[in-house]
Wavefront OBJ file of the C-alpha trace (Angstrom):
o trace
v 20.275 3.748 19.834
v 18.951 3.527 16.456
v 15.264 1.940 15.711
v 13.093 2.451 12.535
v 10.007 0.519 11.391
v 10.169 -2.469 9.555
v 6.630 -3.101 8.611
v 3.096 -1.663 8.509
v 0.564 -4.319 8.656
v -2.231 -3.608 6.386
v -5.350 -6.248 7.097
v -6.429 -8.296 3.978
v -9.132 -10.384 2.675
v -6.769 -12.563 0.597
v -3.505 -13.285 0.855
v -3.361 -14.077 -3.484
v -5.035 -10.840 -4.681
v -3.699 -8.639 -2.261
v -0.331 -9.530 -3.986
v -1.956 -9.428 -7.073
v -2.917 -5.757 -6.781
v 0.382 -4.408 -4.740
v 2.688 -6.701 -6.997
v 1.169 -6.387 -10.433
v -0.854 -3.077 -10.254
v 1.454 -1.151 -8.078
v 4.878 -2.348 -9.330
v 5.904 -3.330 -5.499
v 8.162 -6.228 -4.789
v 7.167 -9.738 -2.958
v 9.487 -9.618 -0.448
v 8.455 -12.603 1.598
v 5.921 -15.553 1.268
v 6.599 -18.017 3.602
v 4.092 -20.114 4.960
v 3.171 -20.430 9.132
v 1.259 -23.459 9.106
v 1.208 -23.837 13.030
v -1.588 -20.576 12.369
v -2.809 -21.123 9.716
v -1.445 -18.233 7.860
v 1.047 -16.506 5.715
v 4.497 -14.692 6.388
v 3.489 -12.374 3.153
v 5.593 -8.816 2.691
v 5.763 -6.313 -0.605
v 7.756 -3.165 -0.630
v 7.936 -0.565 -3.143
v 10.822 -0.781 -6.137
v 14.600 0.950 -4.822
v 12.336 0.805 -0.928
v 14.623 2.317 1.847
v 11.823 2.449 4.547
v 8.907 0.248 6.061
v 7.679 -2.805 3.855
v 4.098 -3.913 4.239
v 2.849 -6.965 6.213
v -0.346 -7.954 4.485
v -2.124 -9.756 6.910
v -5.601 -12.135 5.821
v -8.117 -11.118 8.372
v -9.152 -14.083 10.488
v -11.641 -12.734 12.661
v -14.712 -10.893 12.024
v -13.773 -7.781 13.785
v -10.833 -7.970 11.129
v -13.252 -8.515 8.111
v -14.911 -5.500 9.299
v -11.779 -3.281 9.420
v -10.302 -4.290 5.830
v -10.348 -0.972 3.239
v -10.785 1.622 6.536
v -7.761 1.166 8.952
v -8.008 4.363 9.888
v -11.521 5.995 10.099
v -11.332 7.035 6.323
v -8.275 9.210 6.744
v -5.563 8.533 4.326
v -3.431 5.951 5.516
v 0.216 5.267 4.089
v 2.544 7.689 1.837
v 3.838 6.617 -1.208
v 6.658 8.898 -2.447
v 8.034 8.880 -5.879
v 10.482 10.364 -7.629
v 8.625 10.834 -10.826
v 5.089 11.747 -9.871
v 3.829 12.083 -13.644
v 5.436 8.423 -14.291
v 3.880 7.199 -11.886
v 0.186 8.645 -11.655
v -0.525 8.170 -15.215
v 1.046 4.637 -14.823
v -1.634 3.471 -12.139
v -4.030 5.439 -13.777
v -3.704 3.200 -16.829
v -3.593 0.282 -14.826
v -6.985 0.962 -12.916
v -5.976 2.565 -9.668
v -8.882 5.003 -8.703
v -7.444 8.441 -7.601
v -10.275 9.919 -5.320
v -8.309 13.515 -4.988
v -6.543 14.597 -8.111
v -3.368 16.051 -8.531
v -2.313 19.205 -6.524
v 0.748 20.731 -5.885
v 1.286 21.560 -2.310
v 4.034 22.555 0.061
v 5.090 18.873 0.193
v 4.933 18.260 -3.239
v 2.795 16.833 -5.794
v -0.004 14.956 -4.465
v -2.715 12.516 -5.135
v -4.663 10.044 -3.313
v -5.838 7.211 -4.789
v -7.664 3.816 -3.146
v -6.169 0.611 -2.689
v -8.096 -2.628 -3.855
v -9.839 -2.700 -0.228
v -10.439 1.193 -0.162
v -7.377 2.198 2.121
v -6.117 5.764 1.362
v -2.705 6.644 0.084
v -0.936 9.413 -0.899
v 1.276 9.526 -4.020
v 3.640 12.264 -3.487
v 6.143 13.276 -5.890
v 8.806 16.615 -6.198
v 6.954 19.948 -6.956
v 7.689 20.603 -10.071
l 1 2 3 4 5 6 7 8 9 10 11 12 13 14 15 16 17 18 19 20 21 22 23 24 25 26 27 28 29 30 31 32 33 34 35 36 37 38 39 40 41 42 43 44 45 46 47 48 49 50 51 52 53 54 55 56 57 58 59 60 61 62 63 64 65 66 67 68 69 70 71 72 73 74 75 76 77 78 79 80 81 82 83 84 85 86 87 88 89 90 91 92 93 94 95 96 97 98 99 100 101 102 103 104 105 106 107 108 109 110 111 112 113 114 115 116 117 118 119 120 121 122 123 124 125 126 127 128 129 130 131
């Protein structure tokens, strides 16, 4: 049997400037934008560039429970890993473009690491080879 995950569904406040920040800040690709009218929603997926794992599902919050979750998914912890294969590249690149890094660079076992927010205050890891 072989199974991976497809998507990680990450809830946000607009469908528009969530693509906005993952597409033109982060460099990801718009997958999908397909519309499903019968919900009144959006069919809206971004990936990283050269992506060989899970894609994200960003999903417009529709209730208020939702609204209340957006930017904190998961109690504050740090939420998705981003790898890279060029951590300098790529850190000063998002730096330039805005992306607030709340932990700076470290090298640990893992690798290079930094966590920076999202535009709704998720964490994420950039991780990169030790060098």
């Amino acid at each position: 049997m072989t199974q991976h995950i497809a998507l990680v569904s990450v809830v946000v406040r607009d469908y528009d400037e969530a693509i906005a920040f993952y597409v033109e800040t982060l460099g990801f690709t718009l997958v999908e934008d397909k519309p499903v009218p019968e919900q009144g929603k959006r069919w809206v997926v971004v990936a990283p560039p050269g992506n060989k794992g899970a894609g994200l599902l960003l999903a417009r919050a529709s209730t208020h429970e939702q609204l209340a979750h957006i930017g904190n998914q998961t109690g504050g912890r740090v939420f998705l890993f981003l790898h890279t294969d060029d951590f300098d590249r790529d850190y000063l690149n998002y730096t330039a473009k805005g992306v607030v890094f709340v932990r700076e660079p470290s090298v640990q076992p893992h690798g290079k690491v930094a966590v920076f927010s999202d535009r709704y205050g998720n964490l994420w890891d950039l991780i990169g080879p030790a060098t």
